[in-house]
C-alpha positions, 0 to 999 in steps of 0.5 A, spaced: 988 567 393 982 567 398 981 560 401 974 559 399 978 559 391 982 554 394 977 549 396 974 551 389 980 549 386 981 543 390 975 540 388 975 540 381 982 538 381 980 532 385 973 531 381 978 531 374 982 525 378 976 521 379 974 523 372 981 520 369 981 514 374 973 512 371 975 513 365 982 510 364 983 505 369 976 501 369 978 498 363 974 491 363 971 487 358 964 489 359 965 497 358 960 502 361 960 508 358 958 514 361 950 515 360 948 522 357 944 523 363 950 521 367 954 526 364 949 532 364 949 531 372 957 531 372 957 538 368 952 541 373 956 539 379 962 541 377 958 548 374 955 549 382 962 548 385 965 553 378 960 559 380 959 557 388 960 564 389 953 565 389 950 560 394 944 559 391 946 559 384 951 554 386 947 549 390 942 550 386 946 547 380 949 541 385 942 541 386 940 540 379 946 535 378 943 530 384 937 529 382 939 528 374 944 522 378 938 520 382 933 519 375 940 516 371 940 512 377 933 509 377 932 509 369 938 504 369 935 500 373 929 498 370 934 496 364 936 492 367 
């Protein structure tokens, strides 16, 4: 196993912790679920680390999963 597999593997390992974390232990009353856009934005970061073998389909998918966080971010303000 080459090193750069094992930072790939470190990585999704690690976003799958913060994922469970998010989801099980941030239980309140008023309960803020995941937006579609939110989660569309997740699938294409963990996408870019998955095929980050190819530096710029990886950073482009990253990329792609940025920008769709930044819009998420900025809709759900205006909600408010």
């Amino acid at each position: 196993m080459e090193a750069s597999q094992i930072y790939t593997a470190v990585a999704i390992i690690a976003l799958a912790v913060i994922a469970l974390l998010v989801f099980f232990v941030n239980k309140s009353k008023k309960e803020r679920r995941l937006t579609p856009l939110a989660g569309l934005a997740f699938g294409f970061m963990l996408a870019g680390i998955v095929f980050g073998e190819d530096r710029i389909i990886g950073y482009s998918l990253i990329g792609i999963g940025v920008i769709l966080s930044i819009v998420d971010i900025f809709l759900r303000s205006k909600e408010k």
